[in-house]
N, C-alpha and C positions, 0 to 999 in steps of 0.2 A: 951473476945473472939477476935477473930483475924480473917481477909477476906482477903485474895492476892486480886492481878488483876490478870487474865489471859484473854488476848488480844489475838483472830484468827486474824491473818493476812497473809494466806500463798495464800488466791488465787493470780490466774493470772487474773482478771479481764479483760476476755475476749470482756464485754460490753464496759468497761472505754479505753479500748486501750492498758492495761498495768494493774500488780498489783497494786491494790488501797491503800497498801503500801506506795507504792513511790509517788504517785500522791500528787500534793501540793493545801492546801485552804488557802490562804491569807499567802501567803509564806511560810505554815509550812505543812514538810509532813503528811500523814494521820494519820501512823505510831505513828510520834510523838505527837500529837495531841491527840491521843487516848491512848497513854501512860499518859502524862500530866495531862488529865482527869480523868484517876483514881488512880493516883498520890494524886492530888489535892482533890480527894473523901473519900481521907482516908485509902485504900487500900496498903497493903503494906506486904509481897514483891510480883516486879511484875514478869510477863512471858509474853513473847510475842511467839505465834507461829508461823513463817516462809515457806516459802513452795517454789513460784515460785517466781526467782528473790533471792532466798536467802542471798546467800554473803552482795546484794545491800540493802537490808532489814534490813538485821542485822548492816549496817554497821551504818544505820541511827538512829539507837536503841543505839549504843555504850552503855555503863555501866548501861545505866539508869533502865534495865531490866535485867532479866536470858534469854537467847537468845536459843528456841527448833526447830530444824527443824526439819516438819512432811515430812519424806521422798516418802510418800503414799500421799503428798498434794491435788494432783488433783482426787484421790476419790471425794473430795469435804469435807466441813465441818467437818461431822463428823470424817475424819482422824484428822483434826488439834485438834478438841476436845478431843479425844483418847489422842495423842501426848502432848498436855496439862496437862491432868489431870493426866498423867502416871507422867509428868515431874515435876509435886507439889506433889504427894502423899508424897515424902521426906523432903517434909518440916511441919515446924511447927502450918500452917494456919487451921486453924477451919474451915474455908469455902474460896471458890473464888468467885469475883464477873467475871463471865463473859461476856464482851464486845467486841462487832464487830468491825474490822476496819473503816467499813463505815459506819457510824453511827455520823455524826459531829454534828448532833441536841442535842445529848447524852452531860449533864452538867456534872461537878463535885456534883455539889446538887443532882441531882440523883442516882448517884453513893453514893453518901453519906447514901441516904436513906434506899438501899440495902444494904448497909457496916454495919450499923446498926443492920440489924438482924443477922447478921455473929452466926452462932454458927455450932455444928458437924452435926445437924439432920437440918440443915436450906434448905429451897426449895421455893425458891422468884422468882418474878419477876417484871421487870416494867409495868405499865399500865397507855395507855395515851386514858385519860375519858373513863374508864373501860376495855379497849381493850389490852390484854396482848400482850408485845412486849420485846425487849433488854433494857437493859442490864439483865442476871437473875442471881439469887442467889444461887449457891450448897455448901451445908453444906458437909463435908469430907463421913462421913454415906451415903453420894449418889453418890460416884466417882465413883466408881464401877459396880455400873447398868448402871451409864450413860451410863459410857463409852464403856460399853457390846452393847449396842442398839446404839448407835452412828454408823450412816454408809451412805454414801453418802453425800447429802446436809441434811440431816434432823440433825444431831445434837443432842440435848435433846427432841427435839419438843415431840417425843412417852413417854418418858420417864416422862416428864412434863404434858402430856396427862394422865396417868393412875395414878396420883399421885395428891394427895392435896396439891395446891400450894398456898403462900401468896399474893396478889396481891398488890405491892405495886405505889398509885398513882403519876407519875412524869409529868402529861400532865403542870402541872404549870409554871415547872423549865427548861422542857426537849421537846425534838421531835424524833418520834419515824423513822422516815424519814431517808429510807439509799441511797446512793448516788453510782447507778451501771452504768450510763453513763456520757461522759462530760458535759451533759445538764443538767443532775438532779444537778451535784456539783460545774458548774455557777449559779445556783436558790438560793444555800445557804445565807442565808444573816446571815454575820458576825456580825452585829451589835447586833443580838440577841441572842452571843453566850458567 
């Protein structure tokens, strides 16, 4: 079985000052960073989705990914979700693991975990010491509901809600911790990343 990446990265990170895209931890953008990681998790092939700041976004993505811009970005989430999973159903993958931009606690070991269950009916997610969070897991059998209920900032959250999901634990490997102002993404400590 087989899991893409599919990376939301189209806000404008209205908190951060700027899309958290472009924003840099320890020299490298968020962007890339979060591509990398589920690179590095097994995932393959990826999507990044785009929204505010496009061009600048994508420019920073060069080849490493399939480059979608949600042109409805600022709905919130669940545009870039829609925009996503419309933009994989043509491919070959069994499931995508889906990962936030801001998200720099998120390991390739946990990514790996989710990649793991990749199959068509799969419906995962991480959870750090029981507490479900990102990265999650849709098997192909569920792009289509999602992406029907995806709307605003909610994403899969309702869709994840009414549905038996796996919960898979990463508090060991991973942190569940997103990073929506400049203060929260100086706290990061690279050391543990």
């Amino acid at each position: 079985m087989t899991a893409g990446g599919l990376l939301l990265a189209a806000g404008a990170g209205r908190r951060m000052g700027g899309p958290k895209a472009l924003v840099e931890l320890g020299g490298e953008p968020l962007v890339r960073r979060a591509l990398r990681v589920l690179e590095a998790g097994g995932c393959g092939p990826l999507t990044v989705v785009v929204g505010a700041e496009a061009q600048r976004a994508a420019a920073l993505v060069g080849d490493r990914a399939r480059v979608v811009v949600a042109e409805d970005w600022a709905e919130g989430m669940g545009a870039s979700l829609r925009a996503g999973l419309a933009a994989v159903a043509d491919g070959a993958q069994d499931a995508v693991v889906v990962h936030l931009v801001d998200l720099p606690g998120v390991t390739p070991e946990a990514v790996a975990r989710l990649a793991a269950l990749g199959s068509p009916s799969a419906l995962a997610r991480a959870a750090y010491a029981g507490v479900p969070a990102h990265p999650v897991l849709l098997g192909r059998t569920h792009w289509a509901a999602v992406a029907a209920q995806a709307h605003g900032d909610q994403g899969a959250r309702a869709y994840l809600k009414a549905h038996p999901v796996t919960l898979v634990e990463c508090g060991d490997v991973a942190s569940p911790e997103d990073v929506d102002t400049p203060e929260a993404l100086a706290e990061v400590n690279l050391d543990t990343r």
